[in-house]
Each structure stands twice: as structure tokens, then as C-alpha cells.
Legacy VTK file of the C-alpha trace (Angstrom):
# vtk DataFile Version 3.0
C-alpha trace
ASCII
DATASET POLYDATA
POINTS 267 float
17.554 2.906 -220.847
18.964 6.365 -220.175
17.138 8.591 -223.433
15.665 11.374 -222.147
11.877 11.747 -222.729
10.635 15.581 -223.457
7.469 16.241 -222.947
6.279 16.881 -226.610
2.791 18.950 -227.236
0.004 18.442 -229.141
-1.781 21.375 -228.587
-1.703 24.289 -225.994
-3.297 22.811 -223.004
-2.070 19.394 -223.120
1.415 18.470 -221.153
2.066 15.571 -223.480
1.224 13.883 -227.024
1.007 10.536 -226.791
0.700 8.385 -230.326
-1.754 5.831 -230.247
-0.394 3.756 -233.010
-3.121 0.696 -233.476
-1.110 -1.135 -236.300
-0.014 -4.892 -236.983
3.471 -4.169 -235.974
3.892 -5.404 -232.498
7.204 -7.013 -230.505
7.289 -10.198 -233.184
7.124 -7.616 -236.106
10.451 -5.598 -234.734
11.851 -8.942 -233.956
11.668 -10.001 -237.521
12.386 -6.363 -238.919
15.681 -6.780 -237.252
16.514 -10.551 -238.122
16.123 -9.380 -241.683
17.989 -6.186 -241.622
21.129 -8.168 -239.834
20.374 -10.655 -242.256
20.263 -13.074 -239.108
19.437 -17.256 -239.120
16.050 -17.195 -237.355
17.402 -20.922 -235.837
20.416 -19.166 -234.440
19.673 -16.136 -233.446
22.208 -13.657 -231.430
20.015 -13.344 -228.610
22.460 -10.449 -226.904
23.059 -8.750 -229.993
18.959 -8.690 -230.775
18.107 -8.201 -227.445
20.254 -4.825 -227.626
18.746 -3.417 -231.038
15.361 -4.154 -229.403
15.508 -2.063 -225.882
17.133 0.602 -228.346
13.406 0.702 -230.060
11.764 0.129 -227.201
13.759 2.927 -225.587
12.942 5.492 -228.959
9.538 4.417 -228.541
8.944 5.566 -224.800
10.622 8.726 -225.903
7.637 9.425 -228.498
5.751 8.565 -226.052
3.880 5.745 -228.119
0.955 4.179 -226.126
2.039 0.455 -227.491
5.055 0.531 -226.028
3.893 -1.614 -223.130
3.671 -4.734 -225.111
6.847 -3.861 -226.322
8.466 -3.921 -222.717
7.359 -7.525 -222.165
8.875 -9.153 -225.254
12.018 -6.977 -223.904
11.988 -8.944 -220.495
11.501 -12.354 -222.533
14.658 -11.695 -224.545
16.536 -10.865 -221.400
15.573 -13.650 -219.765
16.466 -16.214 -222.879
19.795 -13.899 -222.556
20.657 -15.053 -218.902
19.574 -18.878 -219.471
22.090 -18.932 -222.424
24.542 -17.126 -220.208
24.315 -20.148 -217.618
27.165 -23.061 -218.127
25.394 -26.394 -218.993
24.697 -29.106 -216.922
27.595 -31.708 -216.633
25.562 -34.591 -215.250
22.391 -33.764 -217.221
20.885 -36.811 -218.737
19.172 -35.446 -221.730
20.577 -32.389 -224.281
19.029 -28.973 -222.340
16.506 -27.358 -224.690
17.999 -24.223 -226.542
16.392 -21.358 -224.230
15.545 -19.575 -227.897
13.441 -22.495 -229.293
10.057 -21.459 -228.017
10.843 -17.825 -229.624
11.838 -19.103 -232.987
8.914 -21.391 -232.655
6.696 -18.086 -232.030
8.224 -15.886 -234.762
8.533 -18.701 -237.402
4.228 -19.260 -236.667
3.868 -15.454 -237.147
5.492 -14.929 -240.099
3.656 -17.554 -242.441
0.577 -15.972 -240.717
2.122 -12.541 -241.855
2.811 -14.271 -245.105
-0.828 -15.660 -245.633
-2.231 -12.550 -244.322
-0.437 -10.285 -246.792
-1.027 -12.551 -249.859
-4.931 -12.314 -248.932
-4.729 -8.551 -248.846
-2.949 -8.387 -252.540
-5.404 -10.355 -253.705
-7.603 -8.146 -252.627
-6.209 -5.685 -253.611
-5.882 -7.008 -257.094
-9.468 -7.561 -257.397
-10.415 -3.890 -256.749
-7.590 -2.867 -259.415
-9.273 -5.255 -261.691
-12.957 -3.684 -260.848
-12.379 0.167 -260.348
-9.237 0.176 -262.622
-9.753 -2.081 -265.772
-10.104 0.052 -268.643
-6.876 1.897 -267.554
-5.019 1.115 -270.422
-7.679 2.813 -273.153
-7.010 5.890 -271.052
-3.973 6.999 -272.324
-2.492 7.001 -269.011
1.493 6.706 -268.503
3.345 4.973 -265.793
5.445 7.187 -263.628
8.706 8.795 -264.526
12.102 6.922 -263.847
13.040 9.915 -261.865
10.061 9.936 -259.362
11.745 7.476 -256.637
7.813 6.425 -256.337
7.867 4.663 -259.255
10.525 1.832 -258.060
10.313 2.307 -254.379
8.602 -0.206 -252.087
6.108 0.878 -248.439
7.737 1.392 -245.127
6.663 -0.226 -241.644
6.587 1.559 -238.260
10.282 0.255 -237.810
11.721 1.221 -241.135
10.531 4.735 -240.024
12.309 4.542 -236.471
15.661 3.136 -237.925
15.684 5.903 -240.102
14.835 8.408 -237.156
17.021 6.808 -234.955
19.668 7.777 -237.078
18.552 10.869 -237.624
18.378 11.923 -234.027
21.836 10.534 -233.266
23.100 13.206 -235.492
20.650 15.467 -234.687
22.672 19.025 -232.760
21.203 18.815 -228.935
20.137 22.312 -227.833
21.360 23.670 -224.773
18.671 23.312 -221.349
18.094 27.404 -221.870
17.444 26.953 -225.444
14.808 24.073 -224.969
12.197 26.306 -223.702
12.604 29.025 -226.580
12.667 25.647 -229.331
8.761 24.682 -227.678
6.734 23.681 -230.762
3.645 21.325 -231.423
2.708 18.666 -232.867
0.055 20.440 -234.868
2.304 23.140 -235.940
4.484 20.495 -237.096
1.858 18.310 -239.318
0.855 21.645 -240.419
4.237 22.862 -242.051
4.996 19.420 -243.494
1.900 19.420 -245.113
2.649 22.937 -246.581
6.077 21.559 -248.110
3.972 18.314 -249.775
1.108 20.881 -250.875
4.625 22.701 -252.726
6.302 19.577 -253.688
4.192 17.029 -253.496
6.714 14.801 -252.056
9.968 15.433 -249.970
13.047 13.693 -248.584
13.009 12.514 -244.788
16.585 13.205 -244.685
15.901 16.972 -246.098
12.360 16.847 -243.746
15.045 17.166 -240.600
18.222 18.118 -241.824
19.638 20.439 -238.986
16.919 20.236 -236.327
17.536 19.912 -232.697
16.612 17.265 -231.057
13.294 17.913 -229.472
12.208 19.282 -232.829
13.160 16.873 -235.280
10.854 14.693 -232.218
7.947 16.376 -232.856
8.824 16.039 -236.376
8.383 12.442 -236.465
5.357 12.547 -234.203
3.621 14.754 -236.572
4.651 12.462 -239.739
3.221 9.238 -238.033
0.247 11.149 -237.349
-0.109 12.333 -241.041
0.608 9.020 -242.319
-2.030 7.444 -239.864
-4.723 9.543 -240.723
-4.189 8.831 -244.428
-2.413 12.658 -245.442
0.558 11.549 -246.126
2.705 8.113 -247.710
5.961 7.119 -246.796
8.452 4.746 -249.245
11.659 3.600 -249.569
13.862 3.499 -252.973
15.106 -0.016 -252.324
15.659 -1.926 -248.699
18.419 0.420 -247.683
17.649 3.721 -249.769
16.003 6.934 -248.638
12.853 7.617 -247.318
10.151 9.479 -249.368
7.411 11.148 -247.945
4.330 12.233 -250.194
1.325 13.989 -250.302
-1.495 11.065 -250.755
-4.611 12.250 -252.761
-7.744 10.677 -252.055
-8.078 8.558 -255.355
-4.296 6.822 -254.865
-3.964 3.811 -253.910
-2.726 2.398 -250.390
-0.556 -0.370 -249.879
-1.148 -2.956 -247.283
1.916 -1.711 -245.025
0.410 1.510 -245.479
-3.348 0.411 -244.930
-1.598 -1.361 -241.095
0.130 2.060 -240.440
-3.301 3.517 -240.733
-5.307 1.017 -238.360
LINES 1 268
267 0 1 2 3 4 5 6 7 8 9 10 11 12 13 14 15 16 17 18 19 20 21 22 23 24 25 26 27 28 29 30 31 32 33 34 35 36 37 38 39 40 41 42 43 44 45 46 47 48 49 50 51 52 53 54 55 56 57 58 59 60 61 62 63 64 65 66 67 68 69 70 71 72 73 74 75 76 77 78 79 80 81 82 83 84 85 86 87 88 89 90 91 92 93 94 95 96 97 98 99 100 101 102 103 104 105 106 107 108 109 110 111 112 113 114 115 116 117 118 119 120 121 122 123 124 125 126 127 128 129 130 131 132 133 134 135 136 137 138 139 140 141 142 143 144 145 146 147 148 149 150 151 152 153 154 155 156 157 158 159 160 161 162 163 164 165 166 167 168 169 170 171 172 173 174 175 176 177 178 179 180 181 182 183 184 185 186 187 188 189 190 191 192 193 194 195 196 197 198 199 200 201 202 203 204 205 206 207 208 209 210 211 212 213 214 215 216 217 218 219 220 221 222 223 224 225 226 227 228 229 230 231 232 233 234 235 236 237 238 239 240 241 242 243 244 245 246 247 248 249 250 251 252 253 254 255 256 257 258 259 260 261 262 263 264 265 266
């Protein structure tokens, strides 16, 4: 892992900003976030390929300097361990079929992800029954859903990793400043919350693609820092117009409605 990691502030007398990011995503969640975006068979999984995408987040997330990233850096040395037993040649005079060195993973992620599954179908139902309570009489109201052209009204929550894809790509094309320039580009993290809460105060909700069109890199950094940090403390939503669209950030006021990916974001 060669990314450089600036030292990002959060206020005037501290030398870094570390996120402390206490949500349900951990290494299993970025594991499966990744088998879905590739589209991947969980029983036959590219273990190089995987193992790859995952040091790249791992890498991102020791640039942003996020506290959880240790967990993250042990599921890293499973997968490159699984990587070198696959790379071994099989054993001619072996008795008995080796076991696949992925079968314990798959084993671990498939157990996850029905616990995921129950987990989140407890939480809608929840969810449901406090719509039902607080929210019954809606419909005498005169209340209207949401206009076709408010990308909230079909768009779906974001996890930690949808965010950091989106960064990711974001900061490859972000221009890098030169080393005398870095000094003179020194901004905060509170600086930064507070101008992208002035544009959702304007706008009420705003593109992450226009959020850090043209930064340099260390900015468009403590960009992202300060979004996580608005969306963790419940000031702002992110959500994606379908599984591959753009990313929407919004204002949230106090009487809407969280989702349970945003609800984990929050934790």
C-alpha cells in the first residue's frame, strides 16, 4: 500500500482527525459489497482479484484515517493467506481431495449474510410499525408523494462502501496539488461540514459528483471526512438513484425518516 496519508485537521490544535465510524459494516460487509458489485459466485470466489479490491479499501481507509481500519487489516491478511494456499500445486500422492482454502470464508460470509438478512427484515418491521403508529392518518392529510424529478423519490440508502467506491473514484481523478501548494490548500474538517451544510441549507440536497468537482486531493479528503461526519451525526442523508447511479446528499430534518443503512451509518 503506497497512498499517501495527509494529516487532515479537525480543528486548530489537533495534528490529525481520525473518524471513529462505529457502524455494522465491518471486513464481511466490504467482502460482500464487492461480491455483489462484481456480481461474483460466493462458492467461487476470485480470491486474487477480491483480495486486490479489498487492500484498495483498506488502503483509502488508513488514508482517512478511520479508527476501524484495524479489523479491516486482519481480514486483509486472511485473504492473502487463502491467496498463497491456492497458489500452491496440489498434492500428487494425497489420499483425500484437499479442502478448497476459501471454504471456511464462504462458510463465514454465507452465516453473515442471512444474519444480515434476518437482522434487516426485523428492523423494517420495525420500522413499519412506527409508520403504522406515528404515520397512519397520512393519507386524510392531503399529503403528496415526492416529485418524479427529486432523485429521492426512487433512490435507495448508501453503506460506508458505496460512499468510498464513489470517493475512490473521485480522488483518482481528483488534480494533485503541488508539495508548495499543500500548505497554502490547509483546511478543516469543521470548515468543511460547515460549507456543505451551507449548500444543503440553499439546496436542500446536492450531487456528490458536483460536492467535489475540481478539488485537489487533500481537499476533496477532508471533504469526505466532513460528509461521514454529517451523515453520522444525523445532519445529513446520502442515496443512490439506482445500484450504479449518482450519489445524493441531503439536508435531513428532524421529523424524516431514517433508513436502516442510514440508522448503521449513524451508530
Amino acid at each position: 500500500m503506497n497512498a499517501e496519508a495527509p494529516a487532515v485537521h479537525g480543528s486548530a490544535g489537533d495534528d490529525t482527525y481520525g473518524v471513529k465510524l462505529d457502524v455494522f459494516e465491518g471486513p464481511l460487509d466490504l467482502l460482500l459489497f464487492l461480491i455483489r458489485k462484481d456480481e461474483i459466485d460466493i462458492y467461487d470466489i476470485p480470491i486474487a482479484d477480491v483480495t486486490r479490491q479489498f487492500l484498495e479499501f483498506v488502503e483509502m481507509m488508513q488514508t482517512l484515517h478511520l479508527e476501524s481500519a484495524g479489523d479491516f487489516l486482519v481480514m486483509a491478511a486472511t485473504l492473502m493467506k487463502i491467496k498463497s494456499r491456492m497458489l500452491l500445486p496440489a498434492d500428487p500422492d494425497a489420499d483425500e481431495v484437499e479442502e478448497d482454502p476459501r471454504e471456511e470464508l464462504v462458510r463465514r460470509l454465507l452465516e453473515y449474510q442471512q444474519f444480515k438478512e434476518v437482522a434487516n427484515w426485523l428492523e423494517d418491521k420495525q420500522d413499519s410499525h412506527r409508520d403504522s403508529f406515528y404515520r397512519g392518518a397520512a393519507l386524510d392529510t392531503g399529503e403528496v408523494d415526492a416529485p418524479e424529478t427529486d432523485p429521492l423519490a426512487a433512490s435507495g440508502s448508501v453503506n460506508l462502501f458505496d460512499l468510498m467506491a464513489t470517493f475512490r473514484s473521485a480522488l483518482l481523478a481528483a488534480p494533485k496539488a503541488d508539495y508548495h501548494e499543500i500548505h497554502q490548500l490547509e483546511v478543516t474538517t469543521e470548515e468543511r461540514m460547515e460549507d456543505v451544510r451551507n449548500i444543503l441549507e440553499e439546496s436542500h440536497r446536492v450531487q456528490f459528483s458536483d460536492l467535489v468537482a475540481g478539488l485537489p486531493r487533500i481537499v476533496l479528503i477532508v471533504t469526505f471526512i466532513a460528509l461521514l461526519e454529517l451523515i453520522k451525526t444525523g445532519r445529513a442523508i446520502a442515496r443512490q438513484s439506482g445500484s450504479e447511479g449518482e450519489i445524493w446528499v441531503y439536508r435531513r430534518d428532524e421529523d424524516q425518516p431514517e433508513s436502516g443503512s442510514e440508522s448503521a451509518l449513524r451508530r
